[in-house]
LUMNUDREN-282532 format. One record per residue (C-alpha): residue in one letter; x, y, z. Coordinates in steps of 0.2 Angstrom, whole numbers, plus 5000, padded with zeros to 4 digits. Each point is the difference from the previous one (the first is absolute). Layout:
AXYZ/...
This chain:
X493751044248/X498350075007/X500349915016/X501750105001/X499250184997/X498649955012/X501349975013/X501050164994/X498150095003/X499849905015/X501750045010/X499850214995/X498449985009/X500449955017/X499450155011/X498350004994/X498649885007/X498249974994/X499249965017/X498450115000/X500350035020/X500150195002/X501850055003/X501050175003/X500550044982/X499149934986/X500650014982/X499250144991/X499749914983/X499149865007/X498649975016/X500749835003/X501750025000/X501050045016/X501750075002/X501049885014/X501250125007/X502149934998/X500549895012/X501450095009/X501549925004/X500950035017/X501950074999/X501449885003/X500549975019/X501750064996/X499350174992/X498850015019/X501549975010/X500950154990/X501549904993/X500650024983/X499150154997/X501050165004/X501749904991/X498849994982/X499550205006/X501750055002/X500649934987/X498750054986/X499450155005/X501050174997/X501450115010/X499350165003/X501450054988/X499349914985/X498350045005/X500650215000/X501049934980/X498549944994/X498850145006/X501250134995/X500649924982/X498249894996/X498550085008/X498850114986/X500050135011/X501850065003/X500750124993/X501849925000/X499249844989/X500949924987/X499549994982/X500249904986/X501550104993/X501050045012/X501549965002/X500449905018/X501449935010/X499749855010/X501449975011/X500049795007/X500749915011/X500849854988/X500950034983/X499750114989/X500150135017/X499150124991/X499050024982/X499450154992/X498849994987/X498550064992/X498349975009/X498849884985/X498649965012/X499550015018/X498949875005/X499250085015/X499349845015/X500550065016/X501549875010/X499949944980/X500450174991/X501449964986/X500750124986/X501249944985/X501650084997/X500850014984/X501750084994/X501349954986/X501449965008/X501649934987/X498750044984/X498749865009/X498550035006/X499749975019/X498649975010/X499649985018/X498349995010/X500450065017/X498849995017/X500150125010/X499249925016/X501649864996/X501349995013/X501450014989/X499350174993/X501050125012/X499450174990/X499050084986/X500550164994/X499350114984/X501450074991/X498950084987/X498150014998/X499349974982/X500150154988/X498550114998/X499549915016/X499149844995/X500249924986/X498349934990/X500049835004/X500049905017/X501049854992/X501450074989/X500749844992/X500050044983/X501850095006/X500649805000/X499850014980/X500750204997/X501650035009/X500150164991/X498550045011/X500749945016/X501750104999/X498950154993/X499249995020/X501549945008/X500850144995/X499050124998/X500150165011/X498850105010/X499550184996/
């Protein structure tokens, strides 16, 4: 047991020596330790040669159009943002073609921003987290923004429990 946490100690360790020779960067909490900069290691000679990388970058990265969508739609500082609230139709590229819903959450981490939809459709309650930067995500658009124009919370899931509440906002209507 002590032999195992002394190798646990032993392996977190590694970057730090005890040789007394003087060295570029000691360690500040101790005159005999020295911290051993991390071995670097050298790229892949595929990745040098430039092969396979701009296939992964084209494929991961996103269009100008997404990029625009998710500036326009997701960024703090547009005006044009959506709330938790609103109400939003997402327009895709595979069934169901397009879903209108009210927006529970918006999880805001740039290519990886998602926001759940949810709408009753036949007396059922139906949710769907859509990502924008997705290829099958042809277009975002507000239908209506939240009444009173936010609402309190950030994360309106206590709307799953009350669908009184959640047709009170779907159909409520602006003044």
């Amino acid at each position: 047991m002590m032999s195992n946490l002394f190798r646990w100690a032993a392996g977190t360790a590694r970057s730090m020596s005890t040789a007394t020779k003087a060295s570029p960067k000691a360690y500040p909490f101790s005159k005999t330790a020295l911290i051993l900069p991390e071995a670097r290691v050298p790229p892949p000679k595929t990745l040098l040669q430039g092969k396979g990388l701009m296939p992964y970058l084209l494929k991961n990265l996103p269009t100008k159009e997404k990029q625009n969508m998710l500036h326009e739609f997701f960024s703090r500082k547009s005006p044009n943002r959506i709330y938790p609230g609103s109400i939003v139709n997402a327009t895709l590229e595979h069934a169901p073609f397009q879903f209108t819903g009210v927006v529970l959450s918006i999880r805001r981490r740039g290519p990886d921003t998602s926001l759940v939809l949810r709408n009753v459709v036949q007396r059922t309650g139906v949710e769907m987290q859509i990502y924008p930067n997705s290829p099958h995500v042809k277009a975002l658009k507000v239908m209506r923004p939240p009444p009173k124009g936010r609402m309190r919370r950030a994360k309106l899931f206590y709307l799953r429990d009350s669908p009184e509440k959640m047709s009170a906002l779907a159909g409520s209507s602006r003044k």
